[in-house]
KEDREN-384437 format. One record per residue: x, y, z of N, C-alpha, C, O, CB in turn. Coordinates in nm, 3 decimals. Last residue first. Glycine has a CB too. Layout:
<pt <X, Y, Z>, <X, Y, Z>, <X, Y, Z>, <X, Y, Z>, <X, Y, Z>>
...
***
This chain:
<pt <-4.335, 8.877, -0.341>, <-4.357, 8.906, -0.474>, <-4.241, 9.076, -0.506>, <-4.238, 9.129, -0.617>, <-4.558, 8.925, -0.491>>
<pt <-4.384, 8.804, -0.080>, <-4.279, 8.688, -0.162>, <-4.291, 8.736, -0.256>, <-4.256, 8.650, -0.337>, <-4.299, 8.534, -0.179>>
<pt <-4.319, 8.969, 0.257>, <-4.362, 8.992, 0.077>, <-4.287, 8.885, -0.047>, <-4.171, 8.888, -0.088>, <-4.298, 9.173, 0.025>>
<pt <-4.338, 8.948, 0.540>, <-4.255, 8.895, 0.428>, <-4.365, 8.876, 0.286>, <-4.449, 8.796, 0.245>, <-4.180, 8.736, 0.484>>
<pt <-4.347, 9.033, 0.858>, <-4.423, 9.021, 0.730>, <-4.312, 9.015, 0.620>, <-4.208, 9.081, 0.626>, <-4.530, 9.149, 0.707>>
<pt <-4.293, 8.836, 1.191>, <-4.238, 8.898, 1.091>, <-4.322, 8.920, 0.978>, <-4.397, 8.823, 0.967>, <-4.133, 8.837, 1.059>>
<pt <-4.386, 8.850, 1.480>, <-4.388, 8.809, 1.387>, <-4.354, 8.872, 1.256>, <-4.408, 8.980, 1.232>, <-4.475, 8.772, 1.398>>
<pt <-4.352, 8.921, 1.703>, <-4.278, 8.811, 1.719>, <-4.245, 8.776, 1.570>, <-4.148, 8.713, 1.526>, <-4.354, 8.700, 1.802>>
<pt <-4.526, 9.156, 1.693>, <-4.583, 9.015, 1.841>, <-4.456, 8.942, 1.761>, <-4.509, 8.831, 1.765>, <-4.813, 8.892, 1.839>>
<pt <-4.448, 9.237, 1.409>, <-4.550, 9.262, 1.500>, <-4.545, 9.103, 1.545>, <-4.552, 8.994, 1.489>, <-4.703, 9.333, 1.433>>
<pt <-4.186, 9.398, 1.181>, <-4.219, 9.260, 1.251>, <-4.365, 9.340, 1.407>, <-4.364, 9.446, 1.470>, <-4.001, 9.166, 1.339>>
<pt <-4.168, 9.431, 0.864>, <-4.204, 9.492, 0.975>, <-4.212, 9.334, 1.050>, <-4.231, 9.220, 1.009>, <-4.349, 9.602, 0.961>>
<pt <-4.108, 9.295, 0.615>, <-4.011, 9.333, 0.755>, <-4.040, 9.411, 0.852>, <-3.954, 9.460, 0.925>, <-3.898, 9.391, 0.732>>
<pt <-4.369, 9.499, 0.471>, <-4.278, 9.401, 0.428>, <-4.129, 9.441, 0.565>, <-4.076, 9.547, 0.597>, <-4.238, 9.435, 0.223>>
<pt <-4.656, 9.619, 0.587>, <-4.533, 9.645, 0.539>, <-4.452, 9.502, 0.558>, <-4.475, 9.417, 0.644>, <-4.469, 9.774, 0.616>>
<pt <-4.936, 9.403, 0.383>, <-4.883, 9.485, 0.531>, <-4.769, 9.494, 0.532>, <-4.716, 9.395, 0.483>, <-4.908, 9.429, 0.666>>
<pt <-4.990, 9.253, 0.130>, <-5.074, 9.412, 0.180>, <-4.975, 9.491, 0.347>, <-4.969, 9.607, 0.388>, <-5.308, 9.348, 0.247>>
<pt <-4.885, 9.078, 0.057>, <-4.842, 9.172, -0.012>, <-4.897, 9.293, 0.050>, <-4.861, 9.409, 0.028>, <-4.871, 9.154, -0.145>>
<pt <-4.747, 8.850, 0.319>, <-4.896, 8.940, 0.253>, <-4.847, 9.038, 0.163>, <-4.743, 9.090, 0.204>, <-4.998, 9.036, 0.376>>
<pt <-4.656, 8.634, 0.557>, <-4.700, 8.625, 0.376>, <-4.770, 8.699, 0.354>, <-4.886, 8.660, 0.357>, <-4.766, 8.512, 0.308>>
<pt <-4.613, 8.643, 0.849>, <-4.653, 8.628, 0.750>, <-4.637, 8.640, 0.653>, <-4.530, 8.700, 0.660>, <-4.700, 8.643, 0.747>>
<pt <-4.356, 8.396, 1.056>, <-4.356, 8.459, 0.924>, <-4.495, 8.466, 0.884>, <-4.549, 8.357, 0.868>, <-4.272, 8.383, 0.820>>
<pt <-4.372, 8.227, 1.248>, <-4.265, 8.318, 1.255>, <-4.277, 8.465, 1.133>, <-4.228, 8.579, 1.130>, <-4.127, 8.214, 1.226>>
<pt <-4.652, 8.122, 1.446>, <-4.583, 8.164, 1.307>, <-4.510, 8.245, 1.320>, <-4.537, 8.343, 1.389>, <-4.652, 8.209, 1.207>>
<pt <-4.819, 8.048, 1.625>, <-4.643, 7.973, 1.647>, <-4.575, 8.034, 1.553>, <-4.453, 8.021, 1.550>, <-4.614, 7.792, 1.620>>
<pt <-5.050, 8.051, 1.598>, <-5.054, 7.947, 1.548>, <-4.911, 7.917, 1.576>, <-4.866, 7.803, 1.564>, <-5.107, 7.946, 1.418>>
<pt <-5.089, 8.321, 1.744>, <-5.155, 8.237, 1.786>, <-5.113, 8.086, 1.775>, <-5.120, 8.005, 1.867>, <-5.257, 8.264, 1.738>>
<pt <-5.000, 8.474, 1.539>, <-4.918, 8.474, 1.701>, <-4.959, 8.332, 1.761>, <-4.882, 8.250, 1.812>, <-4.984, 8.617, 1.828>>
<pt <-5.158, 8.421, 1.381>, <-5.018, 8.394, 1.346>, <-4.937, 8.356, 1.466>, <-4.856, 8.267, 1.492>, <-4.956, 8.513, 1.279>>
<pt <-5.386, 8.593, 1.492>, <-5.411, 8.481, 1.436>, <-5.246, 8.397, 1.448>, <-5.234, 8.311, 1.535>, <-5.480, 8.516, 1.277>>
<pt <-5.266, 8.901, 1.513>, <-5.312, 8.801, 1.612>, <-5.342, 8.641, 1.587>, <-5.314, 8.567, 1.681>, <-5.427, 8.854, 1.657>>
<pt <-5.220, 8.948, 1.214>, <-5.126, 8.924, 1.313>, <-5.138, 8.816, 1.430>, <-5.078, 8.711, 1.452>, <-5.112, 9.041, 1.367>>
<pt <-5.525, 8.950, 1.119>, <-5.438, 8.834, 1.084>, <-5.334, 8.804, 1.186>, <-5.327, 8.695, 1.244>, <-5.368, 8.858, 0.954>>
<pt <-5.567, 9.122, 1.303>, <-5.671, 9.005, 1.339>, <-5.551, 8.865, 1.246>, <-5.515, 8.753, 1.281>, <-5.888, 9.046, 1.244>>
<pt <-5.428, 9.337, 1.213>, <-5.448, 9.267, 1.339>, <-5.471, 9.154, 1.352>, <-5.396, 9.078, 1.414>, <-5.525, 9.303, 1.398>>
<pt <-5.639, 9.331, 1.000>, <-5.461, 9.329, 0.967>, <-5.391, 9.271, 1.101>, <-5.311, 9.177, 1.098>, <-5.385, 9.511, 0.935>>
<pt <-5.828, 9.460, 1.073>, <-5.892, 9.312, 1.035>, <-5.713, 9.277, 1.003>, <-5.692, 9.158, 0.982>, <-6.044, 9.300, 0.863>>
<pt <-5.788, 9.722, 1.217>, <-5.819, 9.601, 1.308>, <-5.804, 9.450, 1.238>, <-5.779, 9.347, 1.301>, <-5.974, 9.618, 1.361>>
<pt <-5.429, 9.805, 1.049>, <-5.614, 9.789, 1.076>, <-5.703, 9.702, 1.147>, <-5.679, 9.584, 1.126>, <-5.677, 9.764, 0.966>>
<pt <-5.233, 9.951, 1.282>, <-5.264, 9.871, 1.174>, <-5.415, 9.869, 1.198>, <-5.491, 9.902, 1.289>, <-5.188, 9.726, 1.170>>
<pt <-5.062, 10.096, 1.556>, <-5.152, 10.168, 1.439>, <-5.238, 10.111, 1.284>, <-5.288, 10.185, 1.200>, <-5.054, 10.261, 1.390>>
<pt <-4.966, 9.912, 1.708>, <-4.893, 9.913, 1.554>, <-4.986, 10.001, 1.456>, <-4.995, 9.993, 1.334>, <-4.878, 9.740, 1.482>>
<pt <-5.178, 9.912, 1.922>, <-4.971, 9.968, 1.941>, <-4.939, 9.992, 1.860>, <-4.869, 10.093, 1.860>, <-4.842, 9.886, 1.978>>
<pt <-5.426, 9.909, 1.857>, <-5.337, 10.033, 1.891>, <-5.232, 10.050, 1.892>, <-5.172, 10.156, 1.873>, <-5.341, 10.073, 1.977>>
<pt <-5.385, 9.657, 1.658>, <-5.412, 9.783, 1.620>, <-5.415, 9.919, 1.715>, <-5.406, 10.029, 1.660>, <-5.526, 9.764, 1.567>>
<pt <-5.315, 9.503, 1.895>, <-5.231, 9.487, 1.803>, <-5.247, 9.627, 1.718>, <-5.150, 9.702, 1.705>, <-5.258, 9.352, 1.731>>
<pt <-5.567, 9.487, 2.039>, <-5.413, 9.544, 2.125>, <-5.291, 9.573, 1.998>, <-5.198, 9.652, 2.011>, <-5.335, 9.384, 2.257>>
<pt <-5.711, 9.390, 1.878>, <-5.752, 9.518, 1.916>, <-5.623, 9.604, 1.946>, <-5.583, 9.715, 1.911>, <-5.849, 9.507, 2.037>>
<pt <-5.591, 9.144, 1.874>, <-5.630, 9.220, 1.726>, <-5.647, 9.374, 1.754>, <-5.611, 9.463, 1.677>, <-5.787, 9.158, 1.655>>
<pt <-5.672, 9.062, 2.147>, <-5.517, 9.029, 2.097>, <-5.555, 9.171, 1.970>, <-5.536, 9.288, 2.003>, <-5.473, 8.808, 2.017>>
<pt <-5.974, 9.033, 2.080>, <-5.863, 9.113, 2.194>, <-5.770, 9.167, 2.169>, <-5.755, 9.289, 2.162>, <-5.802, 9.051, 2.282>>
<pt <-5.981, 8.863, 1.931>, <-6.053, 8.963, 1.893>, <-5.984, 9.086, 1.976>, <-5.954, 9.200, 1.939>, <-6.207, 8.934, 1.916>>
<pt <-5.894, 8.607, 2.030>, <-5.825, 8.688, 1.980>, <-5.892, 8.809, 1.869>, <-5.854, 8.831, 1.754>, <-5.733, 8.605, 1.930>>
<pt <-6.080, 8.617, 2.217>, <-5.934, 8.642, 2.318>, <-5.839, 8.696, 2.159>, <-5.752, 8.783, 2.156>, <-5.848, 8.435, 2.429>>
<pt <-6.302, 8.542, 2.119>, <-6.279, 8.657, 2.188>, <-6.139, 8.719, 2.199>, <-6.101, 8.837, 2.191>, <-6.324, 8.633, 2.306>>
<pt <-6.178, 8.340, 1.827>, <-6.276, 8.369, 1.935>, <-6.238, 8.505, 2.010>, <-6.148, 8.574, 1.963>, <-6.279, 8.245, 2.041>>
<pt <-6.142, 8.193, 1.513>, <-6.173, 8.326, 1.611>, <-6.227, 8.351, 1.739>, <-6.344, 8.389, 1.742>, <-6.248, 8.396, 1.560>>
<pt <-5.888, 7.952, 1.434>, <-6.084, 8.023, 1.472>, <-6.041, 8.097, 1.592>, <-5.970, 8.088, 1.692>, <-6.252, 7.876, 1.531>>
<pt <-5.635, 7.861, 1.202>, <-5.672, 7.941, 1.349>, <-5.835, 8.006, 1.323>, <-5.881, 8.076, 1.233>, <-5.537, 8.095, 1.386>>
<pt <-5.612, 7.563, 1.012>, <-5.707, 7.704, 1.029>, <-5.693, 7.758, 1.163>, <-5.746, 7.688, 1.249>, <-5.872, 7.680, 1.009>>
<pt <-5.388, 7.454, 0.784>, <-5.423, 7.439, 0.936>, <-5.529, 7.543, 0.934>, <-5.526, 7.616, 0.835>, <-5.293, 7.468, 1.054>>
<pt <-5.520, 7.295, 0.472>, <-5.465, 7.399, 0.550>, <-5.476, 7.383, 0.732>, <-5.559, 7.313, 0.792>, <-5.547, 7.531, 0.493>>
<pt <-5.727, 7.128, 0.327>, <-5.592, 7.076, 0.440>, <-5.528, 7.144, 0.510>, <-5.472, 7.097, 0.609>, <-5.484, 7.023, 0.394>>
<pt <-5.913, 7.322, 0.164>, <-5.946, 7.249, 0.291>, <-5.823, 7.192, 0.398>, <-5.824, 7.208, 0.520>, <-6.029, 7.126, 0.243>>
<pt <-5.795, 7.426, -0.071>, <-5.688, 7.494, 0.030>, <-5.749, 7.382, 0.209>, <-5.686, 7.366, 0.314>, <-5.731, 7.740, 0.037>>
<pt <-5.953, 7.274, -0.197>, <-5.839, 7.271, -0.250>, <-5.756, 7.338, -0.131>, <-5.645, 7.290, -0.105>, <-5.838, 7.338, -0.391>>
<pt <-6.253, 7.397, -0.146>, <-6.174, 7.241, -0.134>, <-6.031, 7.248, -0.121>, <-5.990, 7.219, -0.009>, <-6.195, 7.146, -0.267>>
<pt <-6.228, 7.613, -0.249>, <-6.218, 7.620, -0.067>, <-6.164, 7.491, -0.056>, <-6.066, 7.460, 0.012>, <-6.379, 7.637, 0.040>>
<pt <-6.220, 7.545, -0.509>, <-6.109, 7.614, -0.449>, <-6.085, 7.591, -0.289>, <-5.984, 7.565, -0.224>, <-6.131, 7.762, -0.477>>
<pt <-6.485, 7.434, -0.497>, <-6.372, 7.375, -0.567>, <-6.247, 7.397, -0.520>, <-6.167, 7.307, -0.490>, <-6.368, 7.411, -0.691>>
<pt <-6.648, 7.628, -0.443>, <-6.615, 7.566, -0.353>, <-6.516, 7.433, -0.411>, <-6.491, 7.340, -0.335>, <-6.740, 7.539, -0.281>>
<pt <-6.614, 7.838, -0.620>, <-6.529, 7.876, -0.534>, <-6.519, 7.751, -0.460>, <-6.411, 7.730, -0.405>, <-6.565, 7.998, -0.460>>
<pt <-6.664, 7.699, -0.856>, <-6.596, 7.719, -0.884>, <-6.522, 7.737, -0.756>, <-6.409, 7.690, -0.740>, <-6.616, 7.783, -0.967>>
<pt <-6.966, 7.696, -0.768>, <-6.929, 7.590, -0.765>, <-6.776, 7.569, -0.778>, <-6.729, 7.464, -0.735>, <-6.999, 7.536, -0.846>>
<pt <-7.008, 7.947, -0.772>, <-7.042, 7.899, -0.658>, <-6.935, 7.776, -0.660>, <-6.843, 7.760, -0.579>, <-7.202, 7.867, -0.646>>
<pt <-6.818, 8.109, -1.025>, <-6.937, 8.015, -0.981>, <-6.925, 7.952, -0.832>, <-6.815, 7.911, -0.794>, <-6.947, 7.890, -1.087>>
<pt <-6.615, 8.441, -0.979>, <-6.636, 8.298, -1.009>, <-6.762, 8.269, -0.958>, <-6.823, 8.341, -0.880>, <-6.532, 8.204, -0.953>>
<pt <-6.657, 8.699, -1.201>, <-6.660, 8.629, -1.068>, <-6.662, 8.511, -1.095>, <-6.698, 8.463, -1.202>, <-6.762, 8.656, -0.981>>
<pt <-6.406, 8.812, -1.437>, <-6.508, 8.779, -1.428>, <-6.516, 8.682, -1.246>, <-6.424, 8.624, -1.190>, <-6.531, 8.705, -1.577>>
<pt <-6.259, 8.969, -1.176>, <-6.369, 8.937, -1.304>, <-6.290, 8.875, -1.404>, <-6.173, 8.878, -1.442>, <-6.447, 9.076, -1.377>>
<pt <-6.270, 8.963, -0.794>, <-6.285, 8.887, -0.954>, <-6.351, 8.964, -1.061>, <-6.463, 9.014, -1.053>, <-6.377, 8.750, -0.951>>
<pt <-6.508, 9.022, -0.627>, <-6.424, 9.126, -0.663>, <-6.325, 9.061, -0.779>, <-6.308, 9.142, -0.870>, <-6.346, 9.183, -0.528>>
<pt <-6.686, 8.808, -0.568>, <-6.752, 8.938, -0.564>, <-6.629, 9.045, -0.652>, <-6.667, 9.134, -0.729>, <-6.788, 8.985, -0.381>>
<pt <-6.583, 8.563, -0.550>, <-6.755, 8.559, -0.560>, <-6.735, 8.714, -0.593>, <-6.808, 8.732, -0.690>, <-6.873, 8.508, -0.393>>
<pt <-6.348, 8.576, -0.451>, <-6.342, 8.512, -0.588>, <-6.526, 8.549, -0.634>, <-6.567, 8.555, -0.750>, <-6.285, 8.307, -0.573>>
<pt <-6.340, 8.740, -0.247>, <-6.273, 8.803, -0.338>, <-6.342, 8.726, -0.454>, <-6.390, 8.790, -0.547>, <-6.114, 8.799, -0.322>>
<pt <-6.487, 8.545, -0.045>, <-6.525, 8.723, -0.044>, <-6.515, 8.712, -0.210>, <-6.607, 8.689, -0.288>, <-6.380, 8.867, 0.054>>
<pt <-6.293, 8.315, -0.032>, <-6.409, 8.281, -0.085>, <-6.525, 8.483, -0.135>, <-6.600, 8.511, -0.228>, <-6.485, 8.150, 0.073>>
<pt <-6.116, 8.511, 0.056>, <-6.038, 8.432, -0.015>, <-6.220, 8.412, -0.099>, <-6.259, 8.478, -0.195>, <-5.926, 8.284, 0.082>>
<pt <-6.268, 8.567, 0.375>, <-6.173, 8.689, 0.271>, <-6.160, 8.600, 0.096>, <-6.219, 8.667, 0.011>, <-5.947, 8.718, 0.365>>
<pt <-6.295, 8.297, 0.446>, <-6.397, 8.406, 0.422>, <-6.347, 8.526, 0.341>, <-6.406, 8.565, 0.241>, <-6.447, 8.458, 0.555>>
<pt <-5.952, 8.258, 0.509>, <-6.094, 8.209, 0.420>, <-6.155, 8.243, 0.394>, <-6.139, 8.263, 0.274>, <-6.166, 8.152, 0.429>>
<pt <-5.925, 8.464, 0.639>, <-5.871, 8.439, 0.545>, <-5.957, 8.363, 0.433>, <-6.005, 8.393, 0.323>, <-5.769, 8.384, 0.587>>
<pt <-6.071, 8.408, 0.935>, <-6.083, 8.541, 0.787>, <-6.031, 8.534, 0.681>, <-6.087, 8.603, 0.596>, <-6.029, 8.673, 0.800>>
<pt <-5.970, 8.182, 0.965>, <-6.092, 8.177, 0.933>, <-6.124, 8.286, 0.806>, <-6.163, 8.283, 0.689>, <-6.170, 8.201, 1.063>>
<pt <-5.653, 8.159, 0.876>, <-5.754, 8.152, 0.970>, <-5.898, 8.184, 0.884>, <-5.914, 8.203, 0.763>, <-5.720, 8.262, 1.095>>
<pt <-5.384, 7.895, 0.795>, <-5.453, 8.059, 0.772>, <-5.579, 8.072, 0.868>, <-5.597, 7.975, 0.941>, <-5.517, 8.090, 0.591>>
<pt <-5.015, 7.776, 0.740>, <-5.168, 7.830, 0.855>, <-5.242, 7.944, 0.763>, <-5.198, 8.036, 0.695>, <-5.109, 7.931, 1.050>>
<pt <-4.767, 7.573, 0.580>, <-4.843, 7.672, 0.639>, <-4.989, 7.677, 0.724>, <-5.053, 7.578, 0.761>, <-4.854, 7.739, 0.543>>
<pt <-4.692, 7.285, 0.589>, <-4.651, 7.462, 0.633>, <-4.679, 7.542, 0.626>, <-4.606, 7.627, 0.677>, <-4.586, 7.525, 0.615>>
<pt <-4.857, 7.104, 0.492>, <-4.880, 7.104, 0.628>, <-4.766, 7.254, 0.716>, <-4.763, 7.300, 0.831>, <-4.835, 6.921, 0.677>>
<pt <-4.929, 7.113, 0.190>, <-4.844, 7.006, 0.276>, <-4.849, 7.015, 0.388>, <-4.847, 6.900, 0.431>, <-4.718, 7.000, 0.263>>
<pt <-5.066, 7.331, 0.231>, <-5.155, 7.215, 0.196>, <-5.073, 7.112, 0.245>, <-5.116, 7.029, 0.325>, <-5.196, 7.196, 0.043>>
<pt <-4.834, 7.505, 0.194>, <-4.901, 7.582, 0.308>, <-5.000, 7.399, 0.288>, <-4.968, 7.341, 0.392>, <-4.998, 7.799, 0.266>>
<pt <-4.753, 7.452, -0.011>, <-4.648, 7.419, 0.072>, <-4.752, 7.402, 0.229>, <-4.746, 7.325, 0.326>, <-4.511, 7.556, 0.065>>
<pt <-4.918, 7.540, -0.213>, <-4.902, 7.402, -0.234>, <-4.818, 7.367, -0.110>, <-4.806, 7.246, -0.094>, <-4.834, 7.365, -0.377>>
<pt <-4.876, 7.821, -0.170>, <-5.013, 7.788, -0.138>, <-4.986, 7.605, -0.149>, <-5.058, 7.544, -0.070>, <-5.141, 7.872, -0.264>>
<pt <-4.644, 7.909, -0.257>, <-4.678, 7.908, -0.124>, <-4.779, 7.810, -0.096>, <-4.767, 7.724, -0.008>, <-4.719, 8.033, -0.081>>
<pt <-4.682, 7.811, -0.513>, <-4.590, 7.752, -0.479>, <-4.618, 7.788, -0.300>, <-4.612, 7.694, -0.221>, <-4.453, 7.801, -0.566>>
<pt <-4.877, 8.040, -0.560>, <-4.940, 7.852, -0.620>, <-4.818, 7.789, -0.509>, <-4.862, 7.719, -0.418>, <-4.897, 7.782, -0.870>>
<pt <-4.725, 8.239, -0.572>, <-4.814, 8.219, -0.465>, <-4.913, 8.058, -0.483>, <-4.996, 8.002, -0.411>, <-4.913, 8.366, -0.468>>
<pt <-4.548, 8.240, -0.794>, <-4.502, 8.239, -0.628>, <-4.588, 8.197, -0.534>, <-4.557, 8.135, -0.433>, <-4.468, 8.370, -0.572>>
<pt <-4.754, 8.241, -0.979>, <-4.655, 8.055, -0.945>, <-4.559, 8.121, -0.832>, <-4.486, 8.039, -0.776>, <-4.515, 7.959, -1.128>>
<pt <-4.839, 8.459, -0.989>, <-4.945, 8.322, -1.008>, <-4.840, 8.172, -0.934>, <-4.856, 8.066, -0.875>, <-4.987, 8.291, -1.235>>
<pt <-4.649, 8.613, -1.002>, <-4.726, 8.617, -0.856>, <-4.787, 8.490, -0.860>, <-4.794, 8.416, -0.762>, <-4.846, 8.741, -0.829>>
<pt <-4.635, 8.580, -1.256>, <-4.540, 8.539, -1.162>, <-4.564, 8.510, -1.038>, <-4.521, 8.415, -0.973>, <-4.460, 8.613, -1.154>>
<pt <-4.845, 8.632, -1.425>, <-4.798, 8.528, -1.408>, <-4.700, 8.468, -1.318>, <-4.679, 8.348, -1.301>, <-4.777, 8.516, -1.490>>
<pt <-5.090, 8.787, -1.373>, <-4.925, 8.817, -1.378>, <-4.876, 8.697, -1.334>, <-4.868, 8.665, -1.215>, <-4.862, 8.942, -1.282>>
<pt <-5.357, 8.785, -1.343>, <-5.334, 8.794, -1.490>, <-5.147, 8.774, -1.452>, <-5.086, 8.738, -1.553>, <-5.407, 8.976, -1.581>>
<pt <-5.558, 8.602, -1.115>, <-5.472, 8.669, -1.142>, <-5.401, 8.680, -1.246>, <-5.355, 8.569, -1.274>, <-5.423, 8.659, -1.080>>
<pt <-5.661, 8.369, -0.936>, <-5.733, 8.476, -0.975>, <-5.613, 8.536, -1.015>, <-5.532, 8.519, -0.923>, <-5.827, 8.549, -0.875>>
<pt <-5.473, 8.160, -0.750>, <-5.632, 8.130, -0.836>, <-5.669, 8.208, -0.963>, <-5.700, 8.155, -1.069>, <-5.764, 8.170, -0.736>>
<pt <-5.297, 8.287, -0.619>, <-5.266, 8.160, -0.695>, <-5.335, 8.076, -0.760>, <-5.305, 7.968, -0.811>, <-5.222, 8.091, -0.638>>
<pt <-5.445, 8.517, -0.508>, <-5.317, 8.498, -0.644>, <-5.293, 8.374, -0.707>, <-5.272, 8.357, -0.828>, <-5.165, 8.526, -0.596>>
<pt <-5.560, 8.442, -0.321>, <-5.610, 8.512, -0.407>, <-5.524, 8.452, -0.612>, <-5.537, 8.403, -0.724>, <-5.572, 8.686, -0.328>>
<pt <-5.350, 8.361, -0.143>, <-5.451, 8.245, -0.196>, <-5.549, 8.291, -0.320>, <-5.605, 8.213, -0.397>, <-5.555, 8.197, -0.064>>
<pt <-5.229, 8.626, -0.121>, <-5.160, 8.479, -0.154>, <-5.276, 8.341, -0.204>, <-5.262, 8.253, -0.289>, <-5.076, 8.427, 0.010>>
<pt <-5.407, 8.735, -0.025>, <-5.385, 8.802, -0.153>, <-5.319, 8.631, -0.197>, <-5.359, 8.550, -0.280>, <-5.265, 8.975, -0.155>>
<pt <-5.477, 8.648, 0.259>, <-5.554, 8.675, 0.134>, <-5.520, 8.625, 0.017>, <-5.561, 8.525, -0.041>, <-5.561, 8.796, 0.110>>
<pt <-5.158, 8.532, 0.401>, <-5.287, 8.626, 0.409>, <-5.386, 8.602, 0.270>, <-5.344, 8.527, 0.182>, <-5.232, 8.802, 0.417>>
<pt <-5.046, 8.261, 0.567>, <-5.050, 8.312, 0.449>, <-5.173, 8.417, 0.390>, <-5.274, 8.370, 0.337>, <-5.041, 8.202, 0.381>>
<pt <-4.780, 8.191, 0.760>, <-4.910, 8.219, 0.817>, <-4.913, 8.246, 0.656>, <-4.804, 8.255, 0.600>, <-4.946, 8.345, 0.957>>
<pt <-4.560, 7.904, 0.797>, <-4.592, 8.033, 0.744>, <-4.700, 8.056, 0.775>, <-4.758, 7.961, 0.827>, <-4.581, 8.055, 0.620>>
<pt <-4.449, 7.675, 1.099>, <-4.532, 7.731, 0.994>, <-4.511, 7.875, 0.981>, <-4.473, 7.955, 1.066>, <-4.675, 7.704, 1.019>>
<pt <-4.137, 7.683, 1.212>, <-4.270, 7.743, 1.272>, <-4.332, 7.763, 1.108>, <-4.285, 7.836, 1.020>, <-4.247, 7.916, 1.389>>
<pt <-3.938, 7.378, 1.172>, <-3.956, 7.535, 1.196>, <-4.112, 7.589, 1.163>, <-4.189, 7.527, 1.090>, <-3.845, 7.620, 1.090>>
<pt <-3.784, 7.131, 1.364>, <-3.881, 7.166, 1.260>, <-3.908, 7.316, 1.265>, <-3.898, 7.371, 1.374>, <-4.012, 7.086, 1.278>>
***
């Protein structure tokens, strides 16, 4: 069997919120795979995901709208945060010069076995701890 995808933000962002239709059904198509049980996201992600649709959207979405959505991704695996990988995140942003909360995804991924993240935001084939970034757009 092969190592879940990890899937950042933008990907769950996209497959909700978004005028370009393409990104809309690359990242619907991640996001429906990631619910079957291949993919992972972590906490921040979530909180990031529920962030975007309440505040940086427009129009924002309704309370009720986001927790419709949170529903909808609920089957996901989730990596939670604790110290060790607040750590990990730290170690990750000195060696790879990345941002602590970019880290925090990395570290998360490492965590879950993931061979692969998913982000439009962190260089594409860079690989950090094992793990590779892969831009599906």
């Amino acid at each position: 069997m092969n190592a879940p995808d990890f899937l950042d933000t933008n990907i769950l962002v996209y497959a909700y919120q978004t005028s370009d239709a393409r990104k809309r059904k690359v990242a619907s198509e991640l996001l429906e795979r990631a619910v079957a049980g291949e993919g992972i996201i972590s906490t921040q992600v979530l909180a990031e995901f529920a962030a975007v649709l309440l505040h940086k959207v427009q129009p924002p979405l309704s309370r009720q709208k986001v927790d419709e959505a949170l529903n909808v991704v609920g089957p996901i695996q989730i990596v939670l945060p604790d110290a060790e990988l607040v750590h990990r995140a730290v170690e990750v942003h000195a060696h790879y010069g990345i941002r602590l909360y970019d880290g925090m995804i990395i570290a998360a991924a490492e965590r879950a076995g993931c061979q692969r993240v998913w982000s439009e935001d962190l260089n594409a084939g860079q690989k950090y701890l094992g793990v590779t970034v892969a831009n599906p757009f």
